[in-house]
C-alpha positions in Angstrom: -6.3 13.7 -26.3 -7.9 10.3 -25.6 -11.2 9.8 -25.1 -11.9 8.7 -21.5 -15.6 9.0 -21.2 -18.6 8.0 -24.0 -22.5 9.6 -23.6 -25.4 8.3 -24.6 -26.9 10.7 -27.1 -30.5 9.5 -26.0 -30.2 9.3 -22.1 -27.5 12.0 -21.7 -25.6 9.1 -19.3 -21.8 9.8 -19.3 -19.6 6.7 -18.8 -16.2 6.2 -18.2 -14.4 4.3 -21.1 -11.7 2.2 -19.6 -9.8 3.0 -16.1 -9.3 6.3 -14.9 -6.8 7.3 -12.2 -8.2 8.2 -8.7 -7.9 11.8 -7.5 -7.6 12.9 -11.0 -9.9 15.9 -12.0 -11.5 15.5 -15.7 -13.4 18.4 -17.2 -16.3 17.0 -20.1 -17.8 19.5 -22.6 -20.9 18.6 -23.4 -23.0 19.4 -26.1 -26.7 19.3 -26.9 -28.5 19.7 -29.8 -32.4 19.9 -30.1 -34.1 18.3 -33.3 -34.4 22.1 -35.0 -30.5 22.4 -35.0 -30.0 24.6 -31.6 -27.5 23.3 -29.5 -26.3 24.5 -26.2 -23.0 23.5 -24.6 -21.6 22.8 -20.4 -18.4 21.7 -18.9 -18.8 19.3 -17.0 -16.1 18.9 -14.1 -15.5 14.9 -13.0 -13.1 14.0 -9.9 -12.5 10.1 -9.6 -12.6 9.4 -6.3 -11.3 6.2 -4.7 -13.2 3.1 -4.5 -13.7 1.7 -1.0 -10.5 0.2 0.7 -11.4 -3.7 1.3 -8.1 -6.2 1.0 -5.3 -5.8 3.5 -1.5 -6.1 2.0 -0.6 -9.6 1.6 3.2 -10.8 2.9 5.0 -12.8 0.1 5.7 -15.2 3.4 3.8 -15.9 6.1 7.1 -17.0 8.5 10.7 -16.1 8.1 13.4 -17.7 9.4 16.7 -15.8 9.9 20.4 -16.4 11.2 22.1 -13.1 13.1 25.6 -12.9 14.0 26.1 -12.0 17.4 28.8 -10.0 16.6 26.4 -8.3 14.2 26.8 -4.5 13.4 24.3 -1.7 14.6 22.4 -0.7 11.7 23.3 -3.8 9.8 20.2 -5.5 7.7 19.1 -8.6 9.2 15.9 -9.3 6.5 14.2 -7.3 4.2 9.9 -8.1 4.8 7.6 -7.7 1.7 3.7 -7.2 1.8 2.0 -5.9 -1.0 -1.4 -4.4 -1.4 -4.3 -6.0 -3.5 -5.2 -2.5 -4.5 -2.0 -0.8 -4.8 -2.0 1.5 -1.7 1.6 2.1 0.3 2.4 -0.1 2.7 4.2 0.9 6.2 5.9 -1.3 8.6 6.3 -1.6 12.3 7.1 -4.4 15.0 3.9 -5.3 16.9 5.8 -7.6 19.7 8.9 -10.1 20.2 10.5 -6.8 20.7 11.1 -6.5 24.1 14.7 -5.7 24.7 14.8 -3.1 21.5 17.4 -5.3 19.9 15.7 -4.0 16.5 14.3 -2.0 14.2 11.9 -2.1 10.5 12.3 0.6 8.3 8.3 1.6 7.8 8.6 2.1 4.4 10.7 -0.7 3.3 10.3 -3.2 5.8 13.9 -3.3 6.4 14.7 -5.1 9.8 17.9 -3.9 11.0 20.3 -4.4 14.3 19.7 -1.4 16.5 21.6 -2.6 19.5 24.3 -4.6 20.0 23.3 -8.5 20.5 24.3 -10.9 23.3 23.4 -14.2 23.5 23.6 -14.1 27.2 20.2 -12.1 26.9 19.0 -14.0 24.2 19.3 -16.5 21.5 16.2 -16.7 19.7 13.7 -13.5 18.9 9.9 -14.4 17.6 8.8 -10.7 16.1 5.5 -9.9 15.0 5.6 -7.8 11.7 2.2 -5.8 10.3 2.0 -4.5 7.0 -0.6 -1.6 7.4 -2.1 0.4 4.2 -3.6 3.7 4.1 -7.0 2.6 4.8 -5.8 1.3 8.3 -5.6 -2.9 6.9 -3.6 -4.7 7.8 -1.7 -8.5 8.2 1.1 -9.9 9.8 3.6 -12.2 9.6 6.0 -14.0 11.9 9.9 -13.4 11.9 12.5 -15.8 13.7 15.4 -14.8 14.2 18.2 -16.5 15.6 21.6 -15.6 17.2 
């Protein structure tokens, strides 16, 4: 296979050579040989673990502005809200406020926002939600959705 670690024959320091996935398990033989020709070998077991979890996702917009039918279906998509994450962790979804009468609902995993009631403009024409894009690590950002009916 390909080498993923290098040791210094002097020091006996093993170093990774290049990037190495986290929560993968490696195992090392090492080998040492004294100046008389006797060598002794160990395995050496390494486990990446994840670096520290410092940059929330980031939304490709800050503010969207959308345009809903009142006569809109239940279930029907209304925008589709992207965040990614600096370091590649998942991102979930959820409505923080502007919410209030349940008129809708993100897919967490997406960040589909979809009718989940029926709209009427008698109750409201204009919604201001509050969207956060959490990762694993528990950061996270937000960004503004206006929607209009």
């Amino acid at each position: 296979g390909q080498n993923r670690f290098k040791i210094d024959a002097l020091s006996g320091a093993i170093e990774a050579i290049g990037k190495l996935n986290a929560a993968e398990q490696y195992s090392i033989t090492v080998q040492a040989t004294d100046h008389g020709g006797k060598s002794s070998q160990t395995i050496v077991e390494v486990t990446v673990v994840p670096g520290p979890n410092t940059r929330s996702p980031v939304f490709h917009q800050s503010s969207y502005q959308v345009t809903v039918s009142e006569g809109a279906p239940i279930n029907s998509s209304v925008a589709t809200i992207i965040a990614t994450d600096p370091e590649n962790d998942p991102v979930s979804y959820s409505i923080v406020s502007g919410n209030d009468l349940r008129q809708f609902g993100i897919d967490d995993k997406t960040g589909v926002i979809s009718v989940i009631r029926r709209l009427d403009r008698e109750d409201l024409t204009r919604y201001e939600l509050l969207i956060k894009a959490e990762d694993e690590g528990g950061l996270s950002s937000t960004a503004t959705v206006n929607i209009v009916v």
